[in-house]
mmCIF file as Biopython writes it, N, C-alpha, C and O atoms, coordinates in Angstrom:
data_model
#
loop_
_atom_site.group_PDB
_atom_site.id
_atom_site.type_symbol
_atom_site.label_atom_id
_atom_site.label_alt_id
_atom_site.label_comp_id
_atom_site.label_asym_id
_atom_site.label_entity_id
_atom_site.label_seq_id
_atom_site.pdbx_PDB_ins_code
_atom_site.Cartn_x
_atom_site.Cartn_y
_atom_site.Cartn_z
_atom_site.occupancy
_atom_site.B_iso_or_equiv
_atom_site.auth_seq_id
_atom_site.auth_asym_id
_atom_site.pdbx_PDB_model_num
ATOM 1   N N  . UNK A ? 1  ? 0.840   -1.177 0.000   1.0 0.0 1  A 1 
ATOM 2   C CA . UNK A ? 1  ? 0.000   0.000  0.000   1.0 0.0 1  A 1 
ATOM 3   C C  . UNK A ? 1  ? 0.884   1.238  0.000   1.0 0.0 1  A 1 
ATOM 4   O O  . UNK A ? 1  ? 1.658   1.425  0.939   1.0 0.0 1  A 1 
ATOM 5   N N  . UNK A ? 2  ? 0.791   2.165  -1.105  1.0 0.0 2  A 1 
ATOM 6   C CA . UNK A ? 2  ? 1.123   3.522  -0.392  1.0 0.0 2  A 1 
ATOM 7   C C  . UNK A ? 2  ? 1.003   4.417  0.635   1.0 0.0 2  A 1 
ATOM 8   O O  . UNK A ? 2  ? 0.027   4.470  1.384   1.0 0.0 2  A 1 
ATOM 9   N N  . UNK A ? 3  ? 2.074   5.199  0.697   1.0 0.0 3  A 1 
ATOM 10  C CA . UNK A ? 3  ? 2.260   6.184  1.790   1.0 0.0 3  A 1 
ATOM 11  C C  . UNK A ? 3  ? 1.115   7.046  1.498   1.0 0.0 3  A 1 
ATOM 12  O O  . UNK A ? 3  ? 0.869   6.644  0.361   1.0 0.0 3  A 1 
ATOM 13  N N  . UNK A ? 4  ? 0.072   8.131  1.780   1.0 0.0 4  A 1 
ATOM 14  C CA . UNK A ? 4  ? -0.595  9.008  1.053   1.0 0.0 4  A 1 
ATOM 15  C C  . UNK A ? 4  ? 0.160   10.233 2.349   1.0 0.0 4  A 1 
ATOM 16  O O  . UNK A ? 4  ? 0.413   10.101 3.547   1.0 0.0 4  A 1 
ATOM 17  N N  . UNK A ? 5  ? 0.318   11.355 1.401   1.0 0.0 5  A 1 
ATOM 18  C CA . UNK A ? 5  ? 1.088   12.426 2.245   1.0 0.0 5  A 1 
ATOM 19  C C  . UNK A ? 5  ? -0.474  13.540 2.291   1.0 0.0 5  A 1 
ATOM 20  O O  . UNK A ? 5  ? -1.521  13.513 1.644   1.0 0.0 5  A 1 
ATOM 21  N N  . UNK A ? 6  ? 0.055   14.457 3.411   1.0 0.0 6  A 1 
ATOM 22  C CA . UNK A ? 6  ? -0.804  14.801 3.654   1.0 0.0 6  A 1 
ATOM 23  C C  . UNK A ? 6  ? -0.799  16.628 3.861   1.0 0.0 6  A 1 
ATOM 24  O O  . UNK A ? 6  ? -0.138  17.177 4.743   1.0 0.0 6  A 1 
ATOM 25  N N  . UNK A ? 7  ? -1.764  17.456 2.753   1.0 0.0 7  A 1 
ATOM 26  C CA . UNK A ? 7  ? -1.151  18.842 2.159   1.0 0.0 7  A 1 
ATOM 27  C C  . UNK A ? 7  ? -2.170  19.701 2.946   1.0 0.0 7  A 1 
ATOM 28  O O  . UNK A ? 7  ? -3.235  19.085 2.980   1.0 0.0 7  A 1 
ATOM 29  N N  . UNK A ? 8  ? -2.240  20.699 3.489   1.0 0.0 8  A 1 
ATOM 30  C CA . UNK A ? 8  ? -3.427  21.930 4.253   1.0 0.0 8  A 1 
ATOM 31  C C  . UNK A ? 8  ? -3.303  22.436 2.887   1.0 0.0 8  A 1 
ATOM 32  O O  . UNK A ? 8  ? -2.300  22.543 2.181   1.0 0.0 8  A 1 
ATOM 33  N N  . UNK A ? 9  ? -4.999  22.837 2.569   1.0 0.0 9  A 1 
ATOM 34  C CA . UNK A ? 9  ? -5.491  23.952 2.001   1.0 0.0 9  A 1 
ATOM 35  C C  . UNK A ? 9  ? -6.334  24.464 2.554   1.0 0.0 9  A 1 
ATOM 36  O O  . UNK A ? 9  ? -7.249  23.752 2.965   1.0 0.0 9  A 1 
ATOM 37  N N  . UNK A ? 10 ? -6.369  25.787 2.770   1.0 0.0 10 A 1 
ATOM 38  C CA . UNK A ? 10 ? -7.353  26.915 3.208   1.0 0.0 10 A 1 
ATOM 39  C C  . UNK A ? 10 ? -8.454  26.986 1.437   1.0 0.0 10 A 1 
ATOM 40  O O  . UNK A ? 10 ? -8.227  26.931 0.229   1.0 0.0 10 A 1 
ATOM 41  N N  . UNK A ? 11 ? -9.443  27.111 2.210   1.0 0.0 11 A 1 
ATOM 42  C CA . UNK A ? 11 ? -10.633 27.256 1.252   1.0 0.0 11 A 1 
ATOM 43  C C  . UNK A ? 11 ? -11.845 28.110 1.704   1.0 0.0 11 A 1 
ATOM 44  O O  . UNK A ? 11 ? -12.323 28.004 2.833   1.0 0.0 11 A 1 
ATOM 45  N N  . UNK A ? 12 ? -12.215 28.780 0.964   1.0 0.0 12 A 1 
ATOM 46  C CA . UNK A ? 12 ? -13.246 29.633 1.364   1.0 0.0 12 A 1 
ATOM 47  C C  . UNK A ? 12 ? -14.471 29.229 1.289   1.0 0.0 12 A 1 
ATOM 48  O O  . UNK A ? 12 ? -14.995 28.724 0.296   1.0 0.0 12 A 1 
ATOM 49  N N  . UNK A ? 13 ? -15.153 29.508 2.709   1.0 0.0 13 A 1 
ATOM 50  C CA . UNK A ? 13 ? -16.440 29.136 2.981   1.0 0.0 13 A 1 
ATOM 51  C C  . UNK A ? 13 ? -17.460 28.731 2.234   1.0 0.0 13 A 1 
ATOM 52  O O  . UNK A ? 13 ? -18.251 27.942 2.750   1.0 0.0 13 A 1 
ATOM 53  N N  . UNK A ? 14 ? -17.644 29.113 1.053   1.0 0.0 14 A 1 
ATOM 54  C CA . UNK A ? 14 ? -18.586 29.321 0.085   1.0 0.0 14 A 1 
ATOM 55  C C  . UNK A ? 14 ? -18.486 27.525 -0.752  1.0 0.0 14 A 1 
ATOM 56  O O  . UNK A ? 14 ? -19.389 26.710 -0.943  1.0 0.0 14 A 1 
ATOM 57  N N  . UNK A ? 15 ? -16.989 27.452 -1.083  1.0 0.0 15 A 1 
ATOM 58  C CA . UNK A ? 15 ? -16.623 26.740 -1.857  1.0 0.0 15 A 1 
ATOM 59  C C  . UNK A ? 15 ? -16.527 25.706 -1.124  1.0 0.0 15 A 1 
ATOM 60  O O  . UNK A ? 15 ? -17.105 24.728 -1.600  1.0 0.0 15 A 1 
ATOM 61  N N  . UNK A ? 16 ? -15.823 25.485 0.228   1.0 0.0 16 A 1 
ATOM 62  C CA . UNK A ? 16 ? -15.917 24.124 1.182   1.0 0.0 16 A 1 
ATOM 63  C C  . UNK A ? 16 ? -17.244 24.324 1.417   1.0 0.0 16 A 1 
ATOM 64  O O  . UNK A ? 16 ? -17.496 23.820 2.512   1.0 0.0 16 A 1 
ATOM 65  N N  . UNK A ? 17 ? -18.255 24.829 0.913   1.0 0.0 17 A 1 
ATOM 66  C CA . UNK A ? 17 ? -19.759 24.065 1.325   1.0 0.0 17 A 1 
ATOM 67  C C  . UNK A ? 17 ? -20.523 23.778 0.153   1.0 0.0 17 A 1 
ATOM 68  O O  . UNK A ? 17 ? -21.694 23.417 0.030   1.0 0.0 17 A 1 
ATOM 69  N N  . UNK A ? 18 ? -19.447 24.056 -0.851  1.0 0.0 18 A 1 
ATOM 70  C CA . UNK A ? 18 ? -20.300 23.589 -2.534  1.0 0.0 18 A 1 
ATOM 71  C C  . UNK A ? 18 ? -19.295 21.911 -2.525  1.0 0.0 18 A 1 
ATOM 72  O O  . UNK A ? 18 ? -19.840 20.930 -3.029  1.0 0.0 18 A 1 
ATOM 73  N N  . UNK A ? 19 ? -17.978 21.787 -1.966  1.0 0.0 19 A 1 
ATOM 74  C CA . UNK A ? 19 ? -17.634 20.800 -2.167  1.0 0.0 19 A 1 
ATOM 75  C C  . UNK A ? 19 ? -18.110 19.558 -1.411  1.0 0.0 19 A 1 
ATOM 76  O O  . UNK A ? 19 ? -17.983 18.397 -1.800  1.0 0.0 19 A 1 
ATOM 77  N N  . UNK A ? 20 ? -18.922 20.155 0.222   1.0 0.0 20 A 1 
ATOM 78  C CA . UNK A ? 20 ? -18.898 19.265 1.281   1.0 0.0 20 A 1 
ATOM 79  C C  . UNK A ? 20 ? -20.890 18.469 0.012   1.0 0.0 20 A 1 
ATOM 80  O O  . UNK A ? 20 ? -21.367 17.357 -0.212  1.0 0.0 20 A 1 
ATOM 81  N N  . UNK A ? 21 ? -21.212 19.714 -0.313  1.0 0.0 21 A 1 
ATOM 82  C CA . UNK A ? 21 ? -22.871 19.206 -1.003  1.0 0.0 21 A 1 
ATOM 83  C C  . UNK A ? 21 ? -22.274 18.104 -2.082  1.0 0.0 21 A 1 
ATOM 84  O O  . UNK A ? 21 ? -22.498 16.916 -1.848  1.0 0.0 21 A 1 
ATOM 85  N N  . UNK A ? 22 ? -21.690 18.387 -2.991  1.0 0.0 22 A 1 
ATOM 86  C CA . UNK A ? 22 ? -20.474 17.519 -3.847  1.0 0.0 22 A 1 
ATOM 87  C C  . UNK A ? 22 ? -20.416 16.033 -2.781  1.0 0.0 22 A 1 
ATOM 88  O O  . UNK A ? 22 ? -21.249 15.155 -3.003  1.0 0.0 22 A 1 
ATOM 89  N N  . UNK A ? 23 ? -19.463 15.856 -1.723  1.0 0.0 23 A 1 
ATOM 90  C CA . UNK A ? 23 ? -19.248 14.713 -1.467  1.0 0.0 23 A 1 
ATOM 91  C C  . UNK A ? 23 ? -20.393 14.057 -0.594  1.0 0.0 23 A 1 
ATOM 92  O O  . UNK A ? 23 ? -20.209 12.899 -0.220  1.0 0.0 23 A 1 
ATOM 93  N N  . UNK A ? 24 ? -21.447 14.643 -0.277  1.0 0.0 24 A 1 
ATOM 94  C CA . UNK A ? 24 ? -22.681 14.227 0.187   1.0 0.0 24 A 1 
ATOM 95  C C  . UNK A ? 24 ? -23.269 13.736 -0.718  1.0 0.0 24 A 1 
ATOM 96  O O  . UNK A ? 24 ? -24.010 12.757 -0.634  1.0 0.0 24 A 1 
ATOM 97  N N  . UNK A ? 25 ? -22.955 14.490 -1.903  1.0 0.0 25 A 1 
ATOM 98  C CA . UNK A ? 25 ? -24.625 13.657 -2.747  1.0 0.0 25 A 1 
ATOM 99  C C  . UNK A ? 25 ? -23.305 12.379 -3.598  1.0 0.0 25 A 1 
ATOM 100 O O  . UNK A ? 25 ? -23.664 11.461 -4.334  1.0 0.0 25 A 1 
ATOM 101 N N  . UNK A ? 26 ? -22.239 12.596 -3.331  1.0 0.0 26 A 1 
ATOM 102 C CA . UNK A ? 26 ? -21.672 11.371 -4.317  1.0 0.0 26 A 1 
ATOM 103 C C  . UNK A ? 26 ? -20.963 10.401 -2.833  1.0 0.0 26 A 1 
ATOM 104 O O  . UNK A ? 26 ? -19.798 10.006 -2.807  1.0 0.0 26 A 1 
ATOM 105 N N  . UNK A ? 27 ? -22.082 10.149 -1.590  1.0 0.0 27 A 1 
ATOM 106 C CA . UNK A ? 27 ? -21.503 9.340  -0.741  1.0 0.0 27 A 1 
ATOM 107 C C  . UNK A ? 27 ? -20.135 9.091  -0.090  1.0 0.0 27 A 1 
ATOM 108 O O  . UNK A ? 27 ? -19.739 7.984  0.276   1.0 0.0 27 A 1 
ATOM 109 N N  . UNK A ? 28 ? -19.374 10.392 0.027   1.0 0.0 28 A 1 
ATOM 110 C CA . UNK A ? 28 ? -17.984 9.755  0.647   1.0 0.0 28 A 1 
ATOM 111 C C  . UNK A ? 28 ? -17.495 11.366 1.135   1.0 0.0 28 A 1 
ATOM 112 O O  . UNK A ? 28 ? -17.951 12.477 0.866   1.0 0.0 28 A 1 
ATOM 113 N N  . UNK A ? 29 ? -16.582 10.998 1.808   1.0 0.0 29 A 1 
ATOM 114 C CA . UNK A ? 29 ? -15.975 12.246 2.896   1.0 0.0 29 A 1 
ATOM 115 C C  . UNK A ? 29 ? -15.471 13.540 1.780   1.0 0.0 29 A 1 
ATOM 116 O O  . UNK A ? 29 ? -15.370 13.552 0.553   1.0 0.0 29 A 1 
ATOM 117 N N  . UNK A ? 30 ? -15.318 14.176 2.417   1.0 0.0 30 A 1 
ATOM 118 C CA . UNK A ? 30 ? -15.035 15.480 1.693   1.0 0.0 30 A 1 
ATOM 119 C C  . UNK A ? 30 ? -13.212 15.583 1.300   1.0 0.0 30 A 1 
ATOM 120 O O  . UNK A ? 30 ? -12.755 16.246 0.369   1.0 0.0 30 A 1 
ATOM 121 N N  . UNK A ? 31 ? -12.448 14.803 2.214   1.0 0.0 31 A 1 
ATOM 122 C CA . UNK A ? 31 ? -10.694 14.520 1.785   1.0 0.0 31 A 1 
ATOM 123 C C  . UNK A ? 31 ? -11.292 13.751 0.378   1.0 0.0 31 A 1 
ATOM 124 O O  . UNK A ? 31 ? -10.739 14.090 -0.669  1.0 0.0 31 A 1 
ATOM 125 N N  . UNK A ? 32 ? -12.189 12.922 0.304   1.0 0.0 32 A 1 
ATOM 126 C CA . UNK A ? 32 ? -12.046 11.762 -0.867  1.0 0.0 32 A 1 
ATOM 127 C C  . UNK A ? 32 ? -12.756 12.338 -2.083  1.0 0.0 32 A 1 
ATOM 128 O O  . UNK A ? 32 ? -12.617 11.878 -3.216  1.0 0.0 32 A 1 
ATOM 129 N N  . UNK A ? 33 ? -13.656 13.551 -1.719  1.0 0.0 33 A 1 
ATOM 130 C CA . UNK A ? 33 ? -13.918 13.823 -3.008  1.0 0.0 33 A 1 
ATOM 131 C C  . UNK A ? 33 ? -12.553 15.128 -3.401  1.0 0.0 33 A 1 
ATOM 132 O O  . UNK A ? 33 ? -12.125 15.518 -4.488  1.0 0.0 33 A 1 
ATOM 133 N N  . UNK A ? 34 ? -12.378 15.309 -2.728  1.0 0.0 34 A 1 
ATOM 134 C CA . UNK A ? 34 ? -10.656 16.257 -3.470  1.0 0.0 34 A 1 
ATOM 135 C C  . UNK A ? 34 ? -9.763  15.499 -3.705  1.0 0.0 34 A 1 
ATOM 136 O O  . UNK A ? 34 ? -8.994  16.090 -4.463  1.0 0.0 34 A 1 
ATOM 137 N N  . UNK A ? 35 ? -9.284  14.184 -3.423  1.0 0.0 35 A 1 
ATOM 138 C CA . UNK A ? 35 ? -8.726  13.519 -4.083  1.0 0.0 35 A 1 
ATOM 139 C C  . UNK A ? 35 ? -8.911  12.987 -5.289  1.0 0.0 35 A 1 
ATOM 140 O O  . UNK A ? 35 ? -8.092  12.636 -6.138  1.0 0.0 35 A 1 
ATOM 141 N N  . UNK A ? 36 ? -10.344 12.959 -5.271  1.0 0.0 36 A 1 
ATOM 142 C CA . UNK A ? 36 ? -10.850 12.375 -6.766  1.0 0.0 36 A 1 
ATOM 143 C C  . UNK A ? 36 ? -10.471 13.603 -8.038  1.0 0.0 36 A 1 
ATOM 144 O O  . UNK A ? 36 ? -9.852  13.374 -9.077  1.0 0.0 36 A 1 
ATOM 145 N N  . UNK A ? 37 ? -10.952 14.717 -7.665  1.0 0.0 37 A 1 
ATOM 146 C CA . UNK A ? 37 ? -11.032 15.841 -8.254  1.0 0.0 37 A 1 
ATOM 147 C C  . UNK A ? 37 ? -9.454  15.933 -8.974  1.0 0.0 37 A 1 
ATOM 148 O O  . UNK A ? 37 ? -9.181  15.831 -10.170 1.0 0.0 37 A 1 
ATOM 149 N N  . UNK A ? 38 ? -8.606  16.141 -7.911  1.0 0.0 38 A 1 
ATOM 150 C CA . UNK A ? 38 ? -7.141  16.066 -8.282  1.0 0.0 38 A 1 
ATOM 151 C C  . UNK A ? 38 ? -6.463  15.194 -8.867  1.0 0.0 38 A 1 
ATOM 152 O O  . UNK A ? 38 ? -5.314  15.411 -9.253  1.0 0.0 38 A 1 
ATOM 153 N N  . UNK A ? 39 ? -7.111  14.016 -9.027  1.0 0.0 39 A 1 
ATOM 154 C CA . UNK A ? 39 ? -6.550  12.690 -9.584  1.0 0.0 39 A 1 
ATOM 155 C C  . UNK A ? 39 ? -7.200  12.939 -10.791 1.0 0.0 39 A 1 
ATOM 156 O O  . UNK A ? 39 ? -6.290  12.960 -11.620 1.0 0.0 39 A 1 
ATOM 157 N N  . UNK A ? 40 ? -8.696  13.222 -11.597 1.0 0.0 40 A 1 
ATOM 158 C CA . UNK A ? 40 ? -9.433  13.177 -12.324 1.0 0.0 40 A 1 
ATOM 159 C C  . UNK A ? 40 ? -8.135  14.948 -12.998 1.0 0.0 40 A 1 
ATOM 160 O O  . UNK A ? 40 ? -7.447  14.963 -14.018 1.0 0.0 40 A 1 
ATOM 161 N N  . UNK A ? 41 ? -8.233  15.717 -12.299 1.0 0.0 41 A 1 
ATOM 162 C CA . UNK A ? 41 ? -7.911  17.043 -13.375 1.0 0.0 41 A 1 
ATOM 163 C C  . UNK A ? 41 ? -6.365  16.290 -13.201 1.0 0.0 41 A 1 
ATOM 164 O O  . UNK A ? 41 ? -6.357  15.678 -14.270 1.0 0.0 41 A 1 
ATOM 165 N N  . UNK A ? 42 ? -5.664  16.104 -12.850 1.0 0.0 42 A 1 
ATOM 166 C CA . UNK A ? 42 ? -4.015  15.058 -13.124 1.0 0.0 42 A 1 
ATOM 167 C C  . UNK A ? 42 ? -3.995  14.039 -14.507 1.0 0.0 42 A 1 
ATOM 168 O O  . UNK A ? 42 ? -2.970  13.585 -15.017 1.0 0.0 42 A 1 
ATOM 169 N N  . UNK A ? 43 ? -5.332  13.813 -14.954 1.0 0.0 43 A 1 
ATOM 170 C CA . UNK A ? 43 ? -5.307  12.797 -15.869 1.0 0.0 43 A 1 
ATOM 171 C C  . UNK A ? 43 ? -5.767  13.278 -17.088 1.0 0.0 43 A 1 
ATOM 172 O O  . UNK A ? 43 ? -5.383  12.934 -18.206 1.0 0.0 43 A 1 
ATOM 173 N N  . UNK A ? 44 ? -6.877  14.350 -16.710 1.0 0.0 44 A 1 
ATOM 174 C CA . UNK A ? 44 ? -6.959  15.167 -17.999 1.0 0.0 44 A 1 
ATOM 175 C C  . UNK A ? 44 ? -6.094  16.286 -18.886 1.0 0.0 44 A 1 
ATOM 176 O O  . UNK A ? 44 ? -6.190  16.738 -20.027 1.0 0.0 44 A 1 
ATOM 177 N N  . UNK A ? 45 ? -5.046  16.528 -17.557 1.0 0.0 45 A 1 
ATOM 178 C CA . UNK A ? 45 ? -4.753  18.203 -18.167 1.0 0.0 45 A 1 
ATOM 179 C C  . UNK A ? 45 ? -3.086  17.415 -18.718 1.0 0.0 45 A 1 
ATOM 180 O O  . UNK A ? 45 ? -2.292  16.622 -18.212 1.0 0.0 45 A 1 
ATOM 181 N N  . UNK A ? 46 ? -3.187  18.208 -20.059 1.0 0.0 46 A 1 
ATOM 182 C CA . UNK A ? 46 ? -1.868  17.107 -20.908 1.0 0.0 46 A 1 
ATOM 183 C C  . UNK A ? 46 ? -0.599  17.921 -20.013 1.0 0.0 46 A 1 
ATOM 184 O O  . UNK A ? 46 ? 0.414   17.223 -19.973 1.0 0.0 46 A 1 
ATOM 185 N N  . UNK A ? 47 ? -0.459  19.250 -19.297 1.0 0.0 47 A 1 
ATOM 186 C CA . UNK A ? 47 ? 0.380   19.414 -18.604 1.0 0.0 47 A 1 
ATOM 187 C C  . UNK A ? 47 ? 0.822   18.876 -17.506 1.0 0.0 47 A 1 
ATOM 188 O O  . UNK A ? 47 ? 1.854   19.244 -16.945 1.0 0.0 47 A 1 
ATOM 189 N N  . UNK A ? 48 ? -0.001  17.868 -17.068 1.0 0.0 48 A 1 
ATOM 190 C CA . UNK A ? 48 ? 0.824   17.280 -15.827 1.0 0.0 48 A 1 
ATOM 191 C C  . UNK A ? 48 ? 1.033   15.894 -16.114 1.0 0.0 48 A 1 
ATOM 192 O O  . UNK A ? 48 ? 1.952   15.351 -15.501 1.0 0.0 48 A 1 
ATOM 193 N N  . UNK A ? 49 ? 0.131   14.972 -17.207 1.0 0.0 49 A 1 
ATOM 194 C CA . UNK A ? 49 ? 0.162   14.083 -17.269 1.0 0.0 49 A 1 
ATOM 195 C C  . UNK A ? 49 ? 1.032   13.638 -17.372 1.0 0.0 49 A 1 
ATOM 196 O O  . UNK A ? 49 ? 1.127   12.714 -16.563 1.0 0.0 49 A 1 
ATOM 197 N N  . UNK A ? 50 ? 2.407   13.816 -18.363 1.0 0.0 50 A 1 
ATOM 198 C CA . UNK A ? 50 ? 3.528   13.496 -18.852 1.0 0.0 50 A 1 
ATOM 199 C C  . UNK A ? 50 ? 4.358   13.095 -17.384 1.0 0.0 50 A 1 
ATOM 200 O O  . UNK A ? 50 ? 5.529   12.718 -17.421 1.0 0.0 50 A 1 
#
């Protein structure tokens, strides 16, 4: 199993409560839907993929 490291972001109110509605209606904690997010835009954007 991997290590998973672990990063603070400050987020503004507005937006940690559009993300927390986000991981409510798609069943899972609010760390796991920003991981998804970051893994999903990591795979699309041809700048990081490489």
């Amino acid at each position: 199993m991997s290590k998973l490291e672990q990063v603070a972001v400050r987020l503004d109110p507005e937006l940690r409560e559009k993300l927390q509605r986000a991981a409510d209606q798609d069943q899972r904690p609010l760390a796991g839907l920003i991981r998804k997010v970051l893994h999903d835009f990591t795979k699309q954007s041809p700048q990081v993929a490489a």
